[in-house]
Phi, psi and omega in degrees: 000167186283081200309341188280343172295314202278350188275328173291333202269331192276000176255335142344270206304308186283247202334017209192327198274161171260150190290137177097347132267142198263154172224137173257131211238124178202159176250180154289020172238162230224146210204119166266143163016273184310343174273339181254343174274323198298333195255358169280293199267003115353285158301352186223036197031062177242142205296092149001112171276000000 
């Protein structure tokens, strides 16, 4: 994705979104589960499931 999309996409949200709900933020390219959790727990150094 588009750091300037996602900068759009994540000030949408804080400014529009309601407390308590999730948005889901995607490009056209198709990304499974284990490629978006594994560099998430990454940052934040947790321990491989």
């Amino acid at each position: 994705m588009d750091g300037d999309d996602a900068v759009r996409a994540v000030t949408a949200a804080l400014e529009g979104g309601r407390a308590g709900q999730a948005y889901n933020i995607a490009d056209d390219t198709p990304l499974g589960v284990g490629a978006h959790v594994r560099p998430a727990a990454d940052a934040f150094d947790a321990p491989p499931r």
